[in-house]
KOLDRENMAR-91947 format. One record per residue: residue in one letter; x, y, z of N, C-alpha, C in turn. Coordinates in pm, whole numbers, padded with zeros to 5 digits, always signed. Example, Ala and Ser with C-alpha at 12.3 -4.5 7.8 and 13.67 -1.06 7.14 Angstrom:
2
A+01319-00569+00780+01230-00450+00780+01320-00330+00780 S+01285-00225+00708+01367-00106+00714+01290+00003+00787 
This chain:
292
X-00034-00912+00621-00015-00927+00478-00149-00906+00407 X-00146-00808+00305-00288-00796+00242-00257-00878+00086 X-00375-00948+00102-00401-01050-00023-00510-00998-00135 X-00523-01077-00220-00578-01043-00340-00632-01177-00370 X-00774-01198-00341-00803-01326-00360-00878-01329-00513 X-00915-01465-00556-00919-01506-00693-01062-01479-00723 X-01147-01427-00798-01282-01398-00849-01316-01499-00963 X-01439-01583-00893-01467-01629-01011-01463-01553-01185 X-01436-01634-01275-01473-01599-01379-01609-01526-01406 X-01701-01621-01400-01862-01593-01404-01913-01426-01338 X-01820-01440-01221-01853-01283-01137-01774-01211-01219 X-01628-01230-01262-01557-01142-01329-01650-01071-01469 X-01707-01154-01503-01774-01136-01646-01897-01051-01617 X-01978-01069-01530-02086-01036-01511-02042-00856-01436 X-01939-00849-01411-01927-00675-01293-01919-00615-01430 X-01931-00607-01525-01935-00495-01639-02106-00470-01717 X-02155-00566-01653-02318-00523-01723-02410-00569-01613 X-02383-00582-01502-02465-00585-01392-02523-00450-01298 X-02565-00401-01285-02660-00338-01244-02589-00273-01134 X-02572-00375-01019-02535-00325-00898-02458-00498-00897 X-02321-00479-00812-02236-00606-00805-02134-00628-00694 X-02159-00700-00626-02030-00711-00504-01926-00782-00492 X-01821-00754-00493-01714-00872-00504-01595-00790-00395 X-01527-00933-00345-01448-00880-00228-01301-00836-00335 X-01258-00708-00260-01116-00650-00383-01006-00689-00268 X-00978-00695-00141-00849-00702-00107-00933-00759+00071 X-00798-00874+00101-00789-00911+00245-00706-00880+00316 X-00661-00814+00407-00575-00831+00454-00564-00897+00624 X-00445-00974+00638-00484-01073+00719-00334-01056+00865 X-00420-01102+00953-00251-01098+01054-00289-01209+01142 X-00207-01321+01130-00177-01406+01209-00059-01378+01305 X-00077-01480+01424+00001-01468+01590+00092-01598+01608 X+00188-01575+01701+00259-01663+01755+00146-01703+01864 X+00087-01848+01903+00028-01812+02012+00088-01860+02154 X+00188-01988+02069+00268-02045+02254+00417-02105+02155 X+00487-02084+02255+00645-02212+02255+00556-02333+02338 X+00615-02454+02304+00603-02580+02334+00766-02618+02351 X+00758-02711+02501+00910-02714+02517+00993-02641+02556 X+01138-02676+02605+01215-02642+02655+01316-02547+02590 X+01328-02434+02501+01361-02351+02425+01440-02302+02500 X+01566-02217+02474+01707-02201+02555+01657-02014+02562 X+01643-01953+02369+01559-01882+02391+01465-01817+02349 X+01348-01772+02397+01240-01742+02304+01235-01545+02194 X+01249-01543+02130+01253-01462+02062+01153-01399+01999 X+01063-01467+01919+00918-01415+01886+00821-01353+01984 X+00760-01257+01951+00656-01196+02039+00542-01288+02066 X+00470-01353+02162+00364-01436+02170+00224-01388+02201 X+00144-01333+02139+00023-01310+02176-00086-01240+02044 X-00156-01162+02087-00207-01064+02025-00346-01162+01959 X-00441-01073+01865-00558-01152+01829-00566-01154+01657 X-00566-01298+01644-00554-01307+01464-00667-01257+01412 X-00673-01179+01309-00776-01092+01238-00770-01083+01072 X-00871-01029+01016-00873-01048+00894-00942-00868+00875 X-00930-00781+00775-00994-00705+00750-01011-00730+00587 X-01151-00753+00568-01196-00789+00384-01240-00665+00363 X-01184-00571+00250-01236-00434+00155-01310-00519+00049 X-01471-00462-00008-01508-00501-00075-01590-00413-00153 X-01561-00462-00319-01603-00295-00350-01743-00360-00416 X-01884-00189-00484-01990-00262-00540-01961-00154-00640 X-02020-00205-00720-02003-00130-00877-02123-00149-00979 X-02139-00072-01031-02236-00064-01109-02239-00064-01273 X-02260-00138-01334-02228-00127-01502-02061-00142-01523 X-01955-00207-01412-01831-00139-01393-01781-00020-01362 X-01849+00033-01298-01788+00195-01230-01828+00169-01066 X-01746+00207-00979-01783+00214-00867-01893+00300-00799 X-01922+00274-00716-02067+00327-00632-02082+00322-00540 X-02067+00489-00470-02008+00540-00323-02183+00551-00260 X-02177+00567-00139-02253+00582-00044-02418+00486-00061 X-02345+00331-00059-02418+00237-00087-02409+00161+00024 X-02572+00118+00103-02553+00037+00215-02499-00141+00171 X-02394-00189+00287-02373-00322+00279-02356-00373+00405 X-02413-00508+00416-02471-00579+00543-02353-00676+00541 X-02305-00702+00616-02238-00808+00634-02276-00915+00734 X-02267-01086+00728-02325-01167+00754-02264-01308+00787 X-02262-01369+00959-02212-01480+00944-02387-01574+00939 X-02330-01653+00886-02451-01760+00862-02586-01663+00818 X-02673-01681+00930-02812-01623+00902-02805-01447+01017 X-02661-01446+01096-02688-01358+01194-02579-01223+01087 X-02674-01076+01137-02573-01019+01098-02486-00952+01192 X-02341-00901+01131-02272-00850+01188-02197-00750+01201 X-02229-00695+01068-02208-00576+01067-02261-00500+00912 X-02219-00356+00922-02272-00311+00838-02205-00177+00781 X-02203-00099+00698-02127-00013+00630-02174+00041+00484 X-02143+00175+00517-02168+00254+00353-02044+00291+00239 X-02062+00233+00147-01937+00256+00033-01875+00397+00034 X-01751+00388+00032-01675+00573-00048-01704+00591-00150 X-01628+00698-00176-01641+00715-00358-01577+00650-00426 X-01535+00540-00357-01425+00443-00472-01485+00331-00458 X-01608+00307-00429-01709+00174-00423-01682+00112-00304 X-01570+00116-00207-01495+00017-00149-01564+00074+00032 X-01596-00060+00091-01648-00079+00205-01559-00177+00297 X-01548-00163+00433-01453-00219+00447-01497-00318+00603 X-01517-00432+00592-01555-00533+00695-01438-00610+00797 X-01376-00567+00902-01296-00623+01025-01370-00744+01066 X-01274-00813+01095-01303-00981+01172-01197-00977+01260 X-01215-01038+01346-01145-01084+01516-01135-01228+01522 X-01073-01326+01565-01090-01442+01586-01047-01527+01723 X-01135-01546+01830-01040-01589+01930-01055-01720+01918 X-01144-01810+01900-01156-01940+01873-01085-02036+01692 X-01029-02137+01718-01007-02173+01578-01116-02212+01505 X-01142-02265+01399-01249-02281+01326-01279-02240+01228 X-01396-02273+01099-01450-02224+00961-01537-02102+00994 X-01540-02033+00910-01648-01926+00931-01685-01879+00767 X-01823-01883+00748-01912-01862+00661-01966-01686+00642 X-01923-01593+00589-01934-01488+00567-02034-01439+00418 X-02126-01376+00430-02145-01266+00288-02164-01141+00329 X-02109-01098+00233-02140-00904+00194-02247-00898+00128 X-02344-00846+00157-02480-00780+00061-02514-00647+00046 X-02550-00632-00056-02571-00497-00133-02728-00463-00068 X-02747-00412+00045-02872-00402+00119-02876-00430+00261 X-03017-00490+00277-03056-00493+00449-03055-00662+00456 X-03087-00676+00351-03180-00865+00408-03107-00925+00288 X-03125-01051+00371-03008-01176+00260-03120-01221+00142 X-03030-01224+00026-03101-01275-00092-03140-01410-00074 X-03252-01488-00147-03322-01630-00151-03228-01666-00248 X-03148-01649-00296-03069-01752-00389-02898-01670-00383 X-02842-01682-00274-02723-01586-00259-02592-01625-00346 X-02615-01763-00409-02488-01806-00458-02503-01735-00609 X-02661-01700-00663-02658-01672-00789-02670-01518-00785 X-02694-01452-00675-02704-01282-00708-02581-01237-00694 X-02655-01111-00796-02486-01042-00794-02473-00926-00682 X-02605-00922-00631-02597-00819-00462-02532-00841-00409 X-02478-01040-00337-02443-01079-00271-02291-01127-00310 X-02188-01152-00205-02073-01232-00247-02032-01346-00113 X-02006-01455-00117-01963-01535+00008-01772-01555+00006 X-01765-01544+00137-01633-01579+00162-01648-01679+00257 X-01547-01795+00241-01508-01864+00373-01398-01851+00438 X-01348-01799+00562-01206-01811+00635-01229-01934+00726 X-01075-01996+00708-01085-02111+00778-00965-02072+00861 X-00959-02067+01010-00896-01997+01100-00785-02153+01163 X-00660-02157+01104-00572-02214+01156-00530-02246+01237 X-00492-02361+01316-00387-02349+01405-00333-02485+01337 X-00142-02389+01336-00030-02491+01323+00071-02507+01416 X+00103-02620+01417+00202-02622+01534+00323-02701+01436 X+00426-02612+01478+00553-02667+01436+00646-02743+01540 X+00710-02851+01488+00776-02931+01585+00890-02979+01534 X+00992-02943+01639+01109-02983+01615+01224-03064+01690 X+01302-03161+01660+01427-03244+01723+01502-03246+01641 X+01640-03234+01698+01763-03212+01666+01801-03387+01683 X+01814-03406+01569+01888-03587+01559+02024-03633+01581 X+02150-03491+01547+02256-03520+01556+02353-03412+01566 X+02275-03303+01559+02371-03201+01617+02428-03154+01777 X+02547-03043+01761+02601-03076+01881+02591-02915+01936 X+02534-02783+01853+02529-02676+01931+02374-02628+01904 X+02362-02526+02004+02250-02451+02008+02217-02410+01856 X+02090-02409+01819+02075-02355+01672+01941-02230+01707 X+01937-02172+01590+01838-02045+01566+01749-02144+01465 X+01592-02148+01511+01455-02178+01450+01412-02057+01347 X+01381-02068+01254+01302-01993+01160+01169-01997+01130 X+01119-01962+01068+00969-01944+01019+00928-01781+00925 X+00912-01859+00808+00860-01707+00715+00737-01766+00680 X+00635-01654+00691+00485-01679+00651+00483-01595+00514 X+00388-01586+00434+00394-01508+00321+00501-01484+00199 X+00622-01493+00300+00775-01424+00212+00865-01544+00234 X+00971-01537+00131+01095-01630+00151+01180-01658+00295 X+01201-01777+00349+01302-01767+00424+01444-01748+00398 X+01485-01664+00413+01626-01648+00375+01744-01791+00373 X+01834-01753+00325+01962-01897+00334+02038-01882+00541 X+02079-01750+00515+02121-01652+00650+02017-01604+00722 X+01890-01695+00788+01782-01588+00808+01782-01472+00930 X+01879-01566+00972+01881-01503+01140+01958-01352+01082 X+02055-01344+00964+02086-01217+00965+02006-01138+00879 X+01965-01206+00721+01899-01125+00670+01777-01116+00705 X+01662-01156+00775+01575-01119+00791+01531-01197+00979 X+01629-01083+01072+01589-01139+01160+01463-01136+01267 X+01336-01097+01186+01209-01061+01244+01164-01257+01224 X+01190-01340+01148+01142-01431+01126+01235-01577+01161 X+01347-01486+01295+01361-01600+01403+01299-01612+01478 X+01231-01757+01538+01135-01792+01630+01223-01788+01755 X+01322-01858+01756+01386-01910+01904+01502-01963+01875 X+01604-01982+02019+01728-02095+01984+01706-02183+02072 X+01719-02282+02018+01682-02421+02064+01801-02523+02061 X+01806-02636+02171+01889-02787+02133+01778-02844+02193 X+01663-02936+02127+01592-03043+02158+01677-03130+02150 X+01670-03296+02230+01704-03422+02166+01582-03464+02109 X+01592-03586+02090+01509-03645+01992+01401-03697+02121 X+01391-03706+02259+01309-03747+02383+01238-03621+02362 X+01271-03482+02341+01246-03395+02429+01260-03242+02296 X+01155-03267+02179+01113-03229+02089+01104-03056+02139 X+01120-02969+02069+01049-02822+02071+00946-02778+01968 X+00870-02651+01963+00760-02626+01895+00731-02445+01926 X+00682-02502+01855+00589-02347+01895+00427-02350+01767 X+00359-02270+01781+00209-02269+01726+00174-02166+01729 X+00107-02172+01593+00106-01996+01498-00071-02059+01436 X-00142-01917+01491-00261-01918+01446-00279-01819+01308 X-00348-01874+01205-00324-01810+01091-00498-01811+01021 X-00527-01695+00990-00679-01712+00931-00658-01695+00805 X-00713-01775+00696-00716-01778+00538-00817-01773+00528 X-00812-01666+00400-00960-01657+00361-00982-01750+00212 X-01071-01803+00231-01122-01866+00048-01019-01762-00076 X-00981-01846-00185-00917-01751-00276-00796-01705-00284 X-00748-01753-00176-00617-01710-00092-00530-01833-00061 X-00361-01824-00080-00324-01905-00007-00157-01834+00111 X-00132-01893+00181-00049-01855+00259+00059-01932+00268 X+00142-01877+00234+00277-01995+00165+00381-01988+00338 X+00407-02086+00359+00519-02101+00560+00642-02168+00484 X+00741-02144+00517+00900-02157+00506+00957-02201+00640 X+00995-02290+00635+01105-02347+00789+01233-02376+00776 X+01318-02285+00863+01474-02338+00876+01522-02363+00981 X+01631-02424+00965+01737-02391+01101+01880-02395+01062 X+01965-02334+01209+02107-02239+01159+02207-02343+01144 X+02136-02489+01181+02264-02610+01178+02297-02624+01060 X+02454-02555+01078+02564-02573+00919+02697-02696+00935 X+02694-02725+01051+02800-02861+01100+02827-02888+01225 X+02841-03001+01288+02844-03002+01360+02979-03065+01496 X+03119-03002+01433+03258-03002+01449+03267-02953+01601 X+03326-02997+01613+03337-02957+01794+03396-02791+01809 X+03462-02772+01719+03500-02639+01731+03404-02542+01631 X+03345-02386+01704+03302-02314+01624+03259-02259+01478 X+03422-02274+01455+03462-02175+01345+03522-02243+01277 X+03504-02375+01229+03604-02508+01136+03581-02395+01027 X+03669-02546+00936+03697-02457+00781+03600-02496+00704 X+03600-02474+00578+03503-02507+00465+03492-02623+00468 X+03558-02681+00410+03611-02824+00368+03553-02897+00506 X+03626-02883+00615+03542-03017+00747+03428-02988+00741 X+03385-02832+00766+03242-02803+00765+03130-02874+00672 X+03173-02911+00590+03118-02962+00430+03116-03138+00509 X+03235-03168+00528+03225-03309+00596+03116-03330+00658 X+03157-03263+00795+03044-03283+00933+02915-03277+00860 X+02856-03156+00811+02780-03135+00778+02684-03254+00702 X+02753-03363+00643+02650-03464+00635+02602-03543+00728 X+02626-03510+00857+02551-03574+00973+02506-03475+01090 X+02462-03369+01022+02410-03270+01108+02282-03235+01041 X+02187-03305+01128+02074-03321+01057+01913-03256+01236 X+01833-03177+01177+01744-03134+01270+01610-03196+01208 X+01483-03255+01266+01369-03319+01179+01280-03254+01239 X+01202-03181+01157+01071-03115+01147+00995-03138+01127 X+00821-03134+01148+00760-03141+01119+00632-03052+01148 X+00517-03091+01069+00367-02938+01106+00277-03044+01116 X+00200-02999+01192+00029-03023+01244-00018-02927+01204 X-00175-02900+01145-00307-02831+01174-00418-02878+01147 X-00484-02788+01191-00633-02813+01234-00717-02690+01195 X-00795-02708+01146-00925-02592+01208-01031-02655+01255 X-01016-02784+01338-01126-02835+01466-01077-02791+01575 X-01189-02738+01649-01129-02713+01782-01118-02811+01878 X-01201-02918+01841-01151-03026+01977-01006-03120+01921 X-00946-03035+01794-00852-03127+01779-00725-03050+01864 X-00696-02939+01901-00646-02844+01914-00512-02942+02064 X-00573-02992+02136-00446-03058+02185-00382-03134+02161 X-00398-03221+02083-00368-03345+01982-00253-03301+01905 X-00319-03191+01841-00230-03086+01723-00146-03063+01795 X-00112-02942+01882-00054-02883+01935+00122-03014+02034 X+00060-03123+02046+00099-03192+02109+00218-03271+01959 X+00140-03276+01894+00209-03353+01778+00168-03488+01734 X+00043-03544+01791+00014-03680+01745-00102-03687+01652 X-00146-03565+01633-00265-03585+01555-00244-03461+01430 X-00307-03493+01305-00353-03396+01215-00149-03355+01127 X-00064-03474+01132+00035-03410+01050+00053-03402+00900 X+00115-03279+00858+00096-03244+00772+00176-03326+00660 X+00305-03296+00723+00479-03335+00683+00575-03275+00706 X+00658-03357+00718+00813-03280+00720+00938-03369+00684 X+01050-03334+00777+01190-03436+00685+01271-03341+00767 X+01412-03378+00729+01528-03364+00826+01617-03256+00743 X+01633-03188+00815+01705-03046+00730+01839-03012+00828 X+01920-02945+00777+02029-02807+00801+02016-02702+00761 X+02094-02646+00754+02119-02471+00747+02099-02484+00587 X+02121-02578+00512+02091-02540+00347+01930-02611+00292 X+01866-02645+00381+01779-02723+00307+01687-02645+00425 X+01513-02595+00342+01422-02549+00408+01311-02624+00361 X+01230-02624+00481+01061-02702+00424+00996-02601+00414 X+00906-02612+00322+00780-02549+00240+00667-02592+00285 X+00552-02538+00351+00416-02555+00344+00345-02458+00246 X+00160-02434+00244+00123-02395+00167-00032-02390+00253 X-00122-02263+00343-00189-02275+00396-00301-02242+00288 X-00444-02272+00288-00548-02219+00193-00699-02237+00302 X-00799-02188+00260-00911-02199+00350-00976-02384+00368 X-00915-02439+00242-00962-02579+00248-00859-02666+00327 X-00734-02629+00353-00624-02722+00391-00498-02647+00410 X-00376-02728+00494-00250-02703+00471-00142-02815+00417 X-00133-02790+00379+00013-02902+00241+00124-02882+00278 X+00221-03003+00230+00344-02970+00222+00374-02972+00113 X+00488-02878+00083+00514-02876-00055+00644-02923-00077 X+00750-02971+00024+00827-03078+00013+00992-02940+00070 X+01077-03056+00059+01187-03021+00138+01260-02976-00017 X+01311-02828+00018+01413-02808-00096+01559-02736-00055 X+01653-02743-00121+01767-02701-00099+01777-02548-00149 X+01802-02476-00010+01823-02350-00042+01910-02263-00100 X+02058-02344-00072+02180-02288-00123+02264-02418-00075 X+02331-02425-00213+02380-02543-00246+02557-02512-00171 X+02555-02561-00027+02704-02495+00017+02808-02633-00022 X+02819-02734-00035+02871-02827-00040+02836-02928-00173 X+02937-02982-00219+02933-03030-00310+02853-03150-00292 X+02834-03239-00209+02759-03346-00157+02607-03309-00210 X+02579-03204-00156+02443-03138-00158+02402-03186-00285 X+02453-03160-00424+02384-03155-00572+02289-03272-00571 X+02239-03254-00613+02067-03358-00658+02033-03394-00533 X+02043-03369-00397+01988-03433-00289+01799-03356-00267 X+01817-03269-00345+01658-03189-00327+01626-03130-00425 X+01506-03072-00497+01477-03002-00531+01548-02885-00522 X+01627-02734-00578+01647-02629-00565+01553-02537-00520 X+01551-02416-00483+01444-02381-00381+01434-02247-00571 X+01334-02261-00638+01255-02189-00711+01300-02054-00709 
């Protein structure tokens, strides 16, 4: 997903009569599945690969862009790379991440870091704070196999497993002893936030398949799955997290009409509370928020 992170004002104001000016124009970012946790019936998501960030950052001059301009790029005091502008000002800096953790980045308009980097306009800082969340789940009272969801960036659907089935995780029956999960590494950069969606396919839980509306609507008030998120960007918190006793975020007890909302950013991850996705039953009205 490529992002568009927020520019200060002060920098915004200053790229039209500054001289020479750096500011980051676009991120784009790819987070991984990295494990299932638990006994999952079956796994569906791809698990691996390496979370990365690529930041385009353009320099400009008086407000016009400015091609074939050296820029240094920089964690802390070490550098790491380096690159010459196109003709569209825009330079373009790759990141890799195998460890979780903060990372302290600037782009400079040159060879050597400025003595006052927060106030030049050579220079620009980014922070990515490299995620790990672990999602966890038990089934409290249902009686069949269900389909897990997860949308990063985009809406989870009401139907996700049909309309958008790239963003089923797995099918699962945890009990409430014997919890499931899985853990998704996600890098945010400063300026940025990364919005996570969670569902599942439990719509009732009637001994037969294919009940009607009406029982379905019944059962359905005691067909309940409870979720919840951990993260971290410490790495010695990373089994704790992953495990579920340390670093939770929030969650609450859902079905097939009600999805939880998180909200990832480089400073933190939030919950943004349980809302009702599609109102299938009359019971449902005022039990949540409507999903926006």
């Amino acid at each position: 997903m490529t992002l568009k992170p927020s520019i200060r004002l002060i920098r915004l104001a200053r790229t039209a009569v500054a001289p020479q000016m750096i500011n980051v124009e676009s991120q784009a970012l790819t987070a991984i599945l990295r494990e299932y946790v638990g006994d999952w019936s079956s796994k569906i998501a791809q698990v691996g690969g390496i979370p990365a960030l690529v930041s385009t950052l353009r320099v400009s001059a008086f407000g016009k862009p400015q091609g074939n301009v050296p820029v240094t790029f920089w964690l802390g005091k070490e550098k790491v790379g380096e690159g010459l502008t196109d003709e569209n000002g825009l330079v373009v800096f790759p990141t890799t991440y195998t460890e979780i953790g903060v990372y302290d980045y600037q782009a400079v308009i040159g060879e050597t870091l400025p003595l006052l980097p927060e106030g030049s306009p050579r220079a620009t800082r980014f922070r990515v704070s490299v995620w790990l969340i672990a999602v966890h789940a038990r089934n409290q009272t249902d009686v069949w196999l269900r389909w897990v969801g997860r949308a990063r960036w985009r809406s989870l659907p009401h139907i996700f497993w049909v309309d958008q089935p790239t963003s089923v995780v797995g099918l699962g029956y945890p009990n409430v002893d014997r919890p499931i999960g899985f853990v998704d590494v996600v890098p945010v950069p400063a300026g940025t936030t990364v919005p996570i969606e969670l569902g599942v396919s439990a719509f009732c839980n009637t001994p037969e398949p294919d009940p009607s509306p009406a029982k379905c609507c019944d059962y359905a008030k005691n067909t309940w799955w409870e979720f919840f998120l951990c993260a971290t960007n410490d790495p010695t918190q990373i089994p704790a997290t992953v495990r579920g006793t340390a670093n939770k975020i929030g969650g609450d007890k859902v079905n097939l009409d009600y999805h939880l909302k998180y909200e990832a950013s480089s400073t933190g991850v939030s919950y943004k509370g349980k809302f009702l996705k599609y109102q299938r039953c009359s019971w449902e009205a005022g039990t949540a928020p409507l999903d926006p």
